[in-house]
C-alpha positions in Angstrom: -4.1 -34.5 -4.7 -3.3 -36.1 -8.1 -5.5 -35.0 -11.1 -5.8 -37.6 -14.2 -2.3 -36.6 -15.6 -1.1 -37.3 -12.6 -0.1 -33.7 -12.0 -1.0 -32.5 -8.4 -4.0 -30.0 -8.5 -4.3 -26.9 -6.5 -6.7 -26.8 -4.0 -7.9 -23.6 -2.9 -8.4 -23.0 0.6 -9.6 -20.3 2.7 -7.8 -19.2 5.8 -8.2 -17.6 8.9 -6.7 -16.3 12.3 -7.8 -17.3 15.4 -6.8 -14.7 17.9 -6.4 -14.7 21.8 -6.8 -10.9 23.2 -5.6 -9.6 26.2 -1.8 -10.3 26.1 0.8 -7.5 26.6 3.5 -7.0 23.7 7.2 -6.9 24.2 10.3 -6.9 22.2 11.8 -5.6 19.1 10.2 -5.8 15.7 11.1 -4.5 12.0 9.1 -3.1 9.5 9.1 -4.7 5.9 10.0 -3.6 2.7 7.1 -0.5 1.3 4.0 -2.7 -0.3 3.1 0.5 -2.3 7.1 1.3 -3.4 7.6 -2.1 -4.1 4.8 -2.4 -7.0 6.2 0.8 -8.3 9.7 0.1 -8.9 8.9 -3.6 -9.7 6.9 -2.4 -12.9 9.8 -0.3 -14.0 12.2 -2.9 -14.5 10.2 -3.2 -17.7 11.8 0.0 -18.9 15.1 -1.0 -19.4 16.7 -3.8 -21.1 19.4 -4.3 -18.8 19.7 -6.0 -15.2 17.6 -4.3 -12.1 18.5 -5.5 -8.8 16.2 -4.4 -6.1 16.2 -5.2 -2.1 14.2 -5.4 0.9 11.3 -6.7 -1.2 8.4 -6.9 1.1 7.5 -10.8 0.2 3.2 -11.0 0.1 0.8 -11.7 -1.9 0.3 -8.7 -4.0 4.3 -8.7 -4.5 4.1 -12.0 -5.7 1.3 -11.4 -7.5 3.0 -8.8 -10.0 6.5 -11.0 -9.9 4.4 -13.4 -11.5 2.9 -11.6 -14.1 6.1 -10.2 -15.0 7.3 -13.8 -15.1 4.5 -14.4 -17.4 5.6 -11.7 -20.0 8.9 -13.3 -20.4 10.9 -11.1 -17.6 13.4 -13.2 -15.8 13.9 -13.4 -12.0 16.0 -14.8 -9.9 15.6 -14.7 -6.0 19.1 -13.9 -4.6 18.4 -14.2 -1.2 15.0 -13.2 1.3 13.6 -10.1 -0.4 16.8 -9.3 -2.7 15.4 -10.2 -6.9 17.6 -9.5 -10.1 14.9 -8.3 -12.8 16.4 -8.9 -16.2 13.6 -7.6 -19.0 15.6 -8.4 -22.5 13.2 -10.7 -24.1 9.5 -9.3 -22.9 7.3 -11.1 -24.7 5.5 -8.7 -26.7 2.8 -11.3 -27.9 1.4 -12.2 -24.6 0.9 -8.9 -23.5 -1.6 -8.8 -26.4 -3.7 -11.7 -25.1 -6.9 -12.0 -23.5 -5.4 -14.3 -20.7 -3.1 -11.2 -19.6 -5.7 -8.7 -19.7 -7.4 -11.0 -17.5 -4.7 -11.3 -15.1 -4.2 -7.9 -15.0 -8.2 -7.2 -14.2 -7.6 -9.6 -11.3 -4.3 -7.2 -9.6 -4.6 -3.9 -8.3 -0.5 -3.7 -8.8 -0.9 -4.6 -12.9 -1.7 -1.0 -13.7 1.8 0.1 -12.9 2.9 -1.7 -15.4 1.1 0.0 -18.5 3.6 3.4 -18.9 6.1 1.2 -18.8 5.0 -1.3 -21.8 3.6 1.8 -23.6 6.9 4.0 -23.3 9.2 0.5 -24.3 6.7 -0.9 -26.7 4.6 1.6 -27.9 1.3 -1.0 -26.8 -0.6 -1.5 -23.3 -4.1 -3.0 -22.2 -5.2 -1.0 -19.2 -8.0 -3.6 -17.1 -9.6 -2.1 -14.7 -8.3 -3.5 -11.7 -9.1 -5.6 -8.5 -7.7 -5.4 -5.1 -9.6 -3.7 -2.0 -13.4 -3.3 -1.8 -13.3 0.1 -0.6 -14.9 1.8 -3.0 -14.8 3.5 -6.7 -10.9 4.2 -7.2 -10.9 6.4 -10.2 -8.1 5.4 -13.2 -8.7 8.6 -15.0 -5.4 10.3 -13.9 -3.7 7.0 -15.8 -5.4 7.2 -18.6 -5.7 10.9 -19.1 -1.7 11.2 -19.0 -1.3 8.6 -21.2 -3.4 10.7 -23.5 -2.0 13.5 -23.3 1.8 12.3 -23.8 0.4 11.3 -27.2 -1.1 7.8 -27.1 -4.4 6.6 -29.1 -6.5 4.9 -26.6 -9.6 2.4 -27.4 -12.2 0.6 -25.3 -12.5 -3.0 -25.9 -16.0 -4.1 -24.2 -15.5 -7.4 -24.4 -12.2 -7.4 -22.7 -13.3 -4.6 -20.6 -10.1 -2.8 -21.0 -8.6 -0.1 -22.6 -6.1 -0.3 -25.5 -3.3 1.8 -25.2 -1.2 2.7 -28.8 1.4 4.7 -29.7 3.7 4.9 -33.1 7.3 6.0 -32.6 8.3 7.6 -29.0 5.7 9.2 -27.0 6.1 12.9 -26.7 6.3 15.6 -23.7 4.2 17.9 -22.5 2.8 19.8 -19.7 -0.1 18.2 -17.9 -1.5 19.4 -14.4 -3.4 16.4 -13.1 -6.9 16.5 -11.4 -5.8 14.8 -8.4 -2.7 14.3 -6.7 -2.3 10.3 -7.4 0.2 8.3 -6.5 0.0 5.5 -8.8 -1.1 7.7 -11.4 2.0 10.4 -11.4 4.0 7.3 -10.9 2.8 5.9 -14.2 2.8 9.0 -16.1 6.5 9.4 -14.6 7.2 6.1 -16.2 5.6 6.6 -19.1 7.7 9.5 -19.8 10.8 9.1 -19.4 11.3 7.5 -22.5 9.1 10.3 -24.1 10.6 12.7 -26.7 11.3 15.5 -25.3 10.1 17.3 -21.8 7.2 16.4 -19.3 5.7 18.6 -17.0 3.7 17.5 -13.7 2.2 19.7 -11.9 0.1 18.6 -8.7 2.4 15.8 -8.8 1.7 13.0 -5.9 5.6 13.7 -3.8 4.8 10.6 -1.7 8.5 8.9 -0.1 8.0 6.3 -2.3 7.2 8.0 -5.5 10.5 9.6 -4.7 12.6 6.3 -4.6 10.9 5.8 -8.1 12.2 8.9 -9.5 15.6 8.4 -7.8 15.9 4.9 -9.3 15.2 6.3 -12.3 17.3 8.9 -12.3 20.5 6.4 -11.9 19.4 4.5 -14.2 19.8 7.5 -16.6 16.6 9.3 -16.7 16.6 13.2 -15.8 13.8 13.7 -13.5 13.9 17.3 -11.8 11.8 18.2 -8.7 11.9 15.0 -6.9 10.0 15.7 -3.5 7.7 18.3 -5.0 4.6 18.5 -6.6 6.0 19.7 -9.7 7.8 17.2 -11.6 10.1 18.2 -14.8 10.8 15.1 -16.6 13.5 15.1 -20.0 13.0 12.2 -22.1 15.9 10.0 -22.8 16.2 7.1 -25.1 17.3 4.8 -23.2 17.6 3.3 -19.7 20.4 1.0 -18.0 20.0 -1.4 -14.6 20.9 -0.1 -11.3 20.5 -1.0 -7.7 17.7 0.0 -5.2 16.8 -0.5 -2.1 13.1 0.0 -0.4 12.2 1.9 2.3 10.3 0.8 5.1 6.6 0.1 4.9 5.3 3.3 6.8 2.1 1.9 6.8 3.2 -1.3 9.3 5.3 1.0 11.5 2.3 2.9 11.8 0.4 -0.3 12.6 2.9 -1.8 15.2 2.3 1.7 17.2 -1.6 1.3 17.2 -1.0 -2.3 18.5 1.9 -1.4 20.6 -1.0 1.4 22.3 -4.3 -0.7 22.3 -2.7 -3.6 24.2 -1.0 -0.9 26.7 2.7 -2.7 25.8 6.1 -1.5 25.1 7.9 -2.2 22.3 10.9 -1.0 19.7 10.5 0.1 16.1 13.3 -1.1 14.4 14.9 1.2 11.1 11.6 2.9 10.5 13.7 5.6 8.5 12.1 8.2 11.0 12.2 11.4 8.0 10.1 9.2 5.4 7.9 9.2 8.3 6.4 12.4 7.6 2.9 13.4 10.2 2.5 10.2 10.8 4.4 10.2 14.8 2.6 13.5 15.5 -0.8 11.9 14.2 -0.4 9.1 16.8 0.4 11.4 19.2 -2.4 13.3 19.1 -4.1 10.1 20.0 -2.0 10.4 23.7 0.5 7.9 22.1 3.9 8.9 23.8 6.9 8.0 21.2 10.3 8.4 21.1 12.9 8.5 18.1 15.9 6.8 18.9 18.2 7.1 16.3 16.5 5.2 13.5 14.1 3.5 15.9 10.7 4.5 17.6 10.5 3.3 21.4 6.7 3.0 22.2 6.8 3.3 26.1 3.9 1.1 28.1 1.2 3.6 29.1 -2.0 2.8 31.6 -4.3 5.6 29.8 -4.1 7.4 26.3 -5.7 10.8 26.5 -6.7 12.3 22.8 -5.7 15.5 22.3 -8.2 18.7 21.9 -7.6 21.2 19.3 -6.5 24.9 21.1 -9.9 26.4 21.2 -11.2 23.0 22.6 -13.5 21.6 19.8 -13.2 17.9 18.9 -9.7 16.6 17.8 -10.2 15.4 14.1 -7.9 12.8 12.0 -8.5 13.2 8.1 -6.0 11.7 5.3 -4.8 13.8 3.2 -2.3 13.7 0.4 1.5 13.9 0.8 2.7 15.1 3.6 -0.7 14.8 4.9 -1.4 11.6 6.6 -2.4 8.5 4.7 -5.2 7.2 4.7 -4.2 4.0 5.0 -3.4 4.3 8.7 -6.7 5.6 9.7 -8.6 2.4 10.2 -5.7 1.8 12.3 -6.1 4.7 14.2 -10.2 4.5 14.8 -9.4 1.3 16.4 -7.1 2.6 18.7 -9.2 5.4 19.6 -11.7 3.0 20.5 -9.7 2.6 24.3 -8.5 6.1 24.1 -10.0 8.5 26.7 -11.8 11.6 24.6 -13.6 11.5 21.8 -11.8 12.4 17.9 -13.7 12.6 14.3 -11.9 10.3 11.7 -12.5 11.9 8.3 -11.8 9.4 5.5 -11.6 11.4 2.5 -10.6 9.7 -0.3 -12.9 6.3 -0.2 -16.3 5.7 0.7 -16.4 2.1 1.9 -13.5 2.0 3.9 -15.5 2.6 7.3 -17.9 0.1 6.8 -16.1 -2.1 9.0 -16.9 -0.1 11.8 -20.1 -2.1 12.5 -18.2 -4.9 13.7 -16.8 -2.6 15.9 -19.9 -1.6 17.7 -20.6 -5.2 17.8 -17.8 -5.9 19.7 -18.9 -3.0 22.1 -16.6 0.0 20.7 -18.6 3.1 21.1 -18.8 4.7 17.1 -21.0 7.0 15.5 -21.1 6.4 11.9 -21.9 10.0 10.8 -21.6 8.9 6.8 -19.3 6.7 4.6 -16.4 9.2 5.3 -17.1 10.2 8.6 -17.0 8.2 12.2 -17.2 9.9 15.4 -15.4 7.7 18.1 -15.9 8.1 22.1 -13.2 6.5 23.5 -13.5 3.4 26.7 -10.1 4.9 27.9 -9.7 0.8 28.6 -13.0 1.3 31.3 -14.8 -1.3 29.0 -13.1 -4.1 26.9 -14.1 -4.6 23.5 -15.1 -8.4 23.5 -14.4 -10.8 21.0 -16.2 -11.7 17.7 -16.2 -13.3 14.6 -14.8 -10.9 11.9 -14.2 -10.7 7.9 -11.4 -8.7 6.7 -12.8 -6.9 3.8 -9.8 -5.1 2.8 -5.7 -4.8 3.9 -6.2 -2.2 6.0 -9.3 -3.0 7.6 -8.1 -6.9 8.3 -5.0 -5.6 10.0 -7.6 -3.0 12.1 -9.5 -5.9 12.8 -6.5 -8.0 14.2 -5.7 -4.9 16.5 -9.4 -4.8 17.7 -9.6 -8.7 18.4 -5.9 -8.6 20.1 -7.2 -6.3 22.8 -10.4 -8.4 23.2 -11.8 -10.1 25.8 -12.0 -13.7 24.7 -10.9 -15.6 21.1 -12.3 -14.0 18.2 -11.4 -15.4 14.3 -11.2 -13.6 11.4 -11.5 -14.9 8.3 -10.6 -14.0 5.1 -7.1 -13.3 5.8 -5.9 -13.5 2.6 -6.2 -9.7 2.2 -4.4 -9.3 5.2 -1.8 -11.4 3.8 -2.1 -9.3 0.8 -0.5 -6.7 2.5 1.9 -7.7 5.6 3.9 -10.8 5.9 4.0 -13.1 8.3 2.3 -11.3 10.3 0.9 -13.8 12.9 4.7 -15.0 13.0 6.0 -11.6 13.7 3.6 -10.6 16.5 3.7 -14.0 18.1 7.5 -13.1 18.4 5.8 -10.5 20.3 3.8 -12.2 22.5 0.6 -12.2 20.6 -1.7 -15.2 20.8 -2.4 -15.5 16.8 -3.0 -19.1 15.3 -3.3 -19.8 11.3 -6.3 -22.1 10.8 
């Protein structure tokens, strides 16, 4: 539609699936590039002056989303080829990153705070927004801000931007720090934050996630000197400067773990492709536990066709329980994933979700489609498994968040009847083309 000066105008729409349940998978399908690496090493291309070129950029929303706002700063990109980007950060624009319009963009993307130890180690200023994304509950920014702090920056709350102002004159300086929790994005930050620092940085109860790993790789060839990668304690020397590199990212662990929950709920076969099987960590043996038979081959995970999925006991026979944990616990992004699977399991398994109160709140739609749940408290769900005796049946459904959408979509493709879901947009937050991918399949999925 044309607007007055004759510019087009965008016109938002909401979207939705409409799914068909009940068809057997088949076939072959790859994971994409890691959502939660991606925003990492996409925010620390603002470190360095000189070209980054990254690959297997996962291309959704939240991706986007940040690619965008680096755009907006000044950073050029160029799109080489399907997820392959040249970064180039030689003229950030350190005006805009001042304004209220950023701070506002930044309020309104859960990936903008990986930006901040970047734009604070380069150029000594950051606004830190309080984010959006998922409504899952609180998700605390004090490990940010703390470390921040602590490596010697002057911080300010501005109440009408509702943001924090982030200062620091000269370098920012090392230190030791043990942090009160062991966060991903937060260690990541600090990690950023301080390799440009004078002197050395010590992390203990360091998050030693895979992909906080490929951060400190990457940034180790391009010239930081980052000891302890894979551990909880992180030593990090200061340099003062930083040159571009390559970098590839892993595989999103997070759909591979997805793909086997469908693979299971819809009783199919179906290959993994290039999962890179050791970032894997617990997460095969979690699915197993579940009755899930898998097999590594090579690179790949084969998920055999099964009639029945028996959930395991633990030795002295008391209820099997799932709980996230952090690294190499499992994560709790897969355990929406998993309650739904249990749901046509045969045995009965506790899901623990530790770290955020809201995320089992979707479970009422759940029950409504005929799972059999006990929602013991906002962490806790008790599921009793149908062991496929009793279909769930289909429903209208919301996706309140990325993991609980893609839940959802696994629920409603092993339904009885057409359900819709709408609010997809989350789901497209995290996994592309996902409709397209699983259709490939043999999924009945149509975008409305």
């Amino acid at each position: 539609m044309a607007g007055e000066n004759g510019q087009s105008e965008k016109i938002t729409t909401m979207s939705r699936f409409i799914i068909e349940g009940g068809h057997k998978l088949s076939g072959t399908i790859t994971p994409q590039g890691a959502k939660n690496e991606a925003l990492e090493v996409i925010s620390a291309v603002l470190l360095t002056s000189e070209p980054i070129t990254l690959s297997n950029v996962p291309e959704i929303l939240d991706v986007k989303n940040l690619i965008a706002l680096l755009q907006g700063m000044g950073v050029k990109v160029t799109r080489l080829a399907k997820g392959m980007y040249t970064f180039l950060a030689d003229e950030v624009d350190t005006t805009y990153i001042e304004t209220e319009e950023f701070v506002r963009k930044c309020a309104a993307l859960r990936g903008s705070v990986m930006v901040v130890g970047p734009l604070l180690a380069r150029f000594g200023h950051a606004w830190f927004a309080k984010p959006g994304g998922d409504k899952i509950g609180r998700r605390r920014v004090d490990t940010h801000l703390d470390g921040m702090v602590k490596l010697g920056a002057q911080m300010e709350y501005d109440a009408s931007r509702r943001a924090f102002h982030l200062t620091c004159e000269g370098r920012l300086s090392g230190r030791y720090m043990l942090l009160d929790e062991a966060s991903v994005t937060g260690t990541a930050n600090i990690v950023m934050a301080a390799v440009l620092a004078k002197g050395t940085t010590t992390i203990y109860n360091a998050a030693c996630e895979p992909y906080l790993q490929q951060l400190c790789k990457m940034l180790n060839r391009m010239g930081a000197f980052i000891d302890g990668v894979g551990s909880n304690l992180l030593r990090i020397h200061g340099v003062g400067q930083l040159h571009g590199t390559l970098h590839k990212i892993l595989p999103d662990m997070i759909e591979v773990g997805s793909f086997i929950g469908m693979a299971a709920i819809n009783r199919s076969s179906i290959t993994i492709k290039d999962v890179s099987w050791y970032d894997l960590g617990i997460i095969p043996d979690a699915f197993r536990r579940l009755g899930i038979h898998l097999e590594q081959r090579g690179d790949d995970i084969y998920v055999p066709e099964q009639e029945s999925y028996e959930i395991d006991s633990f030795l002295d026979g008391s209820i099997m329980t799932l709980a996230d944990a952090p690294w190499p616990g499992l994560t709790p992004d897969l355990l929406s994933v998993m309650l739904v699977v249990a749901t046509q399991c045969k045995g009965s398994v506790l899901i623990h979700q530790k770290m955020f109160e809201s995320r089992l709140f979707f479970v009422d739609r759940l029950i409504d489609m005929g799972a059999q749940i006990i929602l013991c408290d906002p962490h806790r769900a008790v599921v009793i498994g149908h062991d496929h005796r009793i279909t769930l049946k289909a429903a209208r459904l919301v996706s309140p968040d990325i993991r609980a959408g893609i839940a959802m979509l696994l629920a409603a493709m092993s339904a009885k009847g057409t359900s819709t879901i709408d609010n997809i947009e989350q789901i497209d937050r995290g996994y592309e083309d996902i409709d397209g991918r699983l259709n490939a399949l043999g999924a009945h999925i149509t975008r409305e």
